[in-house]
N, C-alpha and C positions, 0 to 999 in steps of 0.2 A: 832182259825180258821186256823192256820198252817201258818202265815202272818209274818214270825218271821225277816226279815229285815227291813218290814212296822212298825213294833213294835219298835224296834230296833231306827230307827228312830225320830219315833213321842216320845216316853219316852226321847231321848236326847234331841230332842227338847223342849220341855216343861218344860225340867230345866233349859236350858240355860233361855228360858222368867223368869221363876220365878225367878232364881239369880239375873237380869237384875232388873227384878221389886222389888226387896230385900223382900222377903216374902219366909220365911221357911218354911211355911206351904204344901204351894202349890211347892218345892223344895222335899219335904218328901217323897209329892204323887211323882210325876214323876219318886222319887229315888226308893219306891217301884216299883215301874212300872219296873224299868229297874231289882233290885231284883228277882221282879218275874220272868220276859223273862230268865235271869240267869241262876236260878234254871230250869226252864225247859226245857235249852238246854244243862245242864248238868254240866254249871262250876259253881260249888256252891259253892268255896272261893270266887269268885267274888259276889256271889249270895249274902253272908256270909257281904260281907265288904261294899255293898251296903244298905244293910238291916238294918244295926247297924248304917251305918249314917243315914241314912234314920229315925230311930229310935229316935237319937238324935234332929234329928232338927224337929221331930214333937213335941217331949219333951219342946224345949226351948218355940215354938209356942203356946204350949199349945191346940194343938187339938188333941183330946182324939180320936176319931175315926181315924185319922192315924195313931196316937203311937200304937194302937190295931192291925191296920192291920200290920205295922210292925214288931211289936211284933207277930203277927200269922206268918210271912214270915219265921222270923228267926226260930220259931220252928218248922213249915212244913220242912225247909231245917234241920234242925238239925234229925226231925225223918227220913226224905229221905236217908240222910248217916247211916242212923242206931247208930246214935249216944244219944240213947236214954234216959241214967243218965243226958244228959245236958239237954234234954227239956223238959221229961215228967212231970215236978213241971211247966213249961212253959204253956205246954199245960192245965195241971188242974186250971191254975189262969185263963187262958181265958176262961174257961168253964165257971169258977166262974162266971165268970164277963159277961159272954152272958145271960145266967139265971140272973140275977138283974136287967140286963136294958133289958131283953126280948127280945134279937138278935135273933129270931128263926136263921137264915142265919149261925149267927158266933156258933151256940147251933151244928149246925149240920156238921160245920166243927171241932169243938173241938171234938166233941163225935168220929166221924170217926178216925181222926187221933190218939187218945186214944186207939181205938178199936182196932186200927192196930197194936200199939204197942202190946197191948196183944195178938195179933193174931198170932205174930214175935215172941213171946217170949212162946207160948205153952201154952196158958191162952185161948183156943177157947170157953170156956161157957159165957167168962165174955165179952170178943169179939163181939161174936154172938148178945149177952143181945145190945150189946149199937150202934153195927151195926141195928139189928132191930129197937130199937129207934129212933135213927137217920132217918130211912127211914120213921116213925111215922111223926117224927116233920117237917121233908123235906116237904110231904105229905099235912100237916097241910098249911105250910104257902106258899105253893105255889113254892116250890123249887126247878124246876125239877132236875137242875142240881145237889143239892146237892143228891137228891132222887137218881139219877142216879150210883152215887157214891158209895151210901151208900148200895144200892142195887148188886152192883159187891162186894162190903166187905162179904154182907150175901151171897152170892153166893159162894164167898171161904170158908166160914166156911164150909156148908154144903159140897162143894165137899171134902173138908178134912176130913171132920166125915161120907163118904160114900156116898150121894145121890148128883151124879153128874147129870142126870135128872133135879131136882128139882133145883141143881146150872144153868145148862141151859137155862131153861124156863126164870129164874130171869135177866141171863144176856142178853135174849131175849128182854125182858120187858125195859132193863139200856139201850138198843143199838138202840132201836124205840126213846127214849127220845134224846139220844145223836144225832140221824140222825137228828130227826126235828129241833134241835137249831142249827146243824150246828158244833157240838163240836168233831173237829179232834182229840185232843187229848185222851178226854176220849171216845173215841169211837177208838182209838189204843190201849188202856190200858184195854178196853173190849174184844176186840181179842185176847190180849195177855193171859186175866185173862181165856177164855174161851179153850186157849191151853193148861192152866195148868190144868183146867176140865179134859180134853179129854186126858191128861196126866197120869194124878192119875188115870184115868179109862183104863188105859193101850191102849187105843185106839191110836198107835204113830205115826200112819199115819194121821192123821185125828186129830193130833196135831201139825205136823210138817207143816202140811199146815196152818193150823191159825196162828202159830207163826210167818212163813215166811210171812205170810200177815200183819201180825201187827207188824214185822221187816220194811217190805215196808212203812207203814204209819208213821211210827216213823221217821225214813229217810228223808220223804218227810217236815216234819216240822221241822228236827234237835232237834230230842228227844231223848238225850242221853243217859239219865240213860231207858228209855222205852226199848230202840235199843239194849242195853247189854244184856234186862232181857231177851228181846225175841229171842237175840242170843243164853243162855243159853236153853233157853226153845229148842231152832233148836240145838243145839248141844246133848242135854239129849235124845230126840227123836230122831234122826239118829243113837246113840250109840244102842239105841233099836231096830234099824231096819236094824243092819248088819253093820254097821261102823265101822271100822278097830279100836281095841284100840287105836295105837298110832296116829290115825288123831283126834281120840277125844280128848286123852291129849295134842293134840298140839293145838286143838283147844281152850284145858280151858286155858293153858298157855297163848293163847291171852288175852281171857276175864280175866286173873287175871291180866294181865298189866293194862287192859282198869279201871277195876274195880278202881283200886289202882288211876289211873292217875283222876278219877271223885271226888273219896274218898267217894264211897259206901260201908260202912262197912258192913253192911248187908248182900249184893248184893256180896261181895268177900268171906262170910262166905258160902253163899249156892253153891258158887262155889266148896272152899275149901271141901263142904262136899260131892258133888256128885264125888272130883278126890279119896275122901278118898274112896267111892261104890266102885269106880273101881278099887282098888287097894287091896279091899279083899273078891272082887268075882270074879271066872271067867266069863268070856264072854260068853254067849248063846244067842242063836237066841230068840227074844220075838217077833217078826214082828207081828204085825193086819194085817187083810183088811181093816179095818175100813178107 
């Protein structure tokens, strides 16, 4: 809900009672709790070193659905830095284990963030395959959120393999779900994912405004690794629409500092690759009206 001092907050407090009241369990949750807020305001060693205690002391407790979600925090943070050799064996034991005990919930967050990996990595069939699924099983058990999610993954496929139409309509459908629950977040990460559409479709006007609009939303929550992407995304689309070379490179130079200082590997890789564009084409005018 974009509440991230409320959060902030209530997460410290709720461990301080549980310390008080000597119960690791309920210690675990709260430490996730504040994990999670972490990672989504973009400092993910702290994300990292909350997550891992958090981990342990569900372990010593013995409650098996917080060690899980744990164990899901640190691999969602592990794929968010692009740091993929560490989690992806991470993420396919949770798969495992949501299919055994029948998590549709936790089925549809392994599959996605699976998916993405290969998404990341140039594997769009196998991507696509488990993005649609996902949106199956979301479907299924009532998820909208996870549906919502899974539905902006298939939506990049498709605008990657040319039907950005059809990626619209999808993120059309992900951002009605995201309005009615209320969900700022992915309902910034839909605007952003909807400028790369409008991106690849060479449309740069009419991507530079959605990015700048899902730069605004990111902002307004303190969404940091989102605010980078969609800076890049306003940076790549101004180059397109008449931007001086050297304000663009001064621009990546920023976001490679920003990148570095979050520890999106990723995210510093698609940098590095749009300064390498520039540095062995010239510049021509590509402007839309769109």
């Amino acid at each position: 809900l974009g509440r991230v001092a409320e959060a902030g907050g209530a997460w410290r407090a709720s461990y301080r009672s549980a310390r008080r009241a000597g119960e690791p369990g309920a210690m675990a949750w709260a430490l996730w709790s504040g994990g999670t807020l972490a990672r989504q305001c973009g400092t993910l060693p702290l994300a990292r070193r909350l997550l891992t205690h958090a981990s342990d002391l569900a372990a010593g407790s013995g409650d098996r659905i917080a060690r899980g979600y744990c164990l899901a925090g640190l691999a969602e943070t592990g794929r968010i830095q692009g740091d993929y050799e560490a989690v992806a064996g991470l993420h396919e034991e949770l798969l495992a284990e949501a299919r055994a005990h029948g998590e549709a919930r936790h089925i549809v967050w392994a599959l996605s963030g699976i998916a993405q990996m290969h998404r990341n990595t140039g594997e769009l069939d196998t991507a696509l395959e488990m993005f649609e699924e996902s949106v199956r099983i979301a479907a299924d058990a009532d998820d909208a959120r996870g549906r919502a999610w899974s539905l902006r993954g298939v939506a990049d496929i498709l605008s990657a393999q040319g039907h950005p139409e059809r990626a619209l309509t999808l993120l059309s459908e992900a951002e009605a779900i995201c309005r009615r629950m209320d969900l700022a977040s992915a309902l910034a990460y839909n605007h952003k994912m909807r400028g790369n559409v409008l991106y690849r479709a060479a449309r740069y006007a009419s991507a530079r405004r959605m990015y700048a609009r899902a730069l605004a939303e990111f902002r307004a929550i303190d969404e940091r690794r989102g605010a980078v992407l969609s800076r890049l995304g306003l940076v790549k689309s101004r180059h397109f629409l008449d931007r001086p070379r050297a304000l663009t490179l001064r621009d990546l130079e920023g976001l490679e500092r920003e990148v570095a200082r979050i520890g999106l590997l990723h995210a510093g890789k698609m940098v590095s690759a749009f300064r390498s564009q520039l540095s062995m084409a010239p510049q021509v005018s590509c402007a839309s009206p769109s």
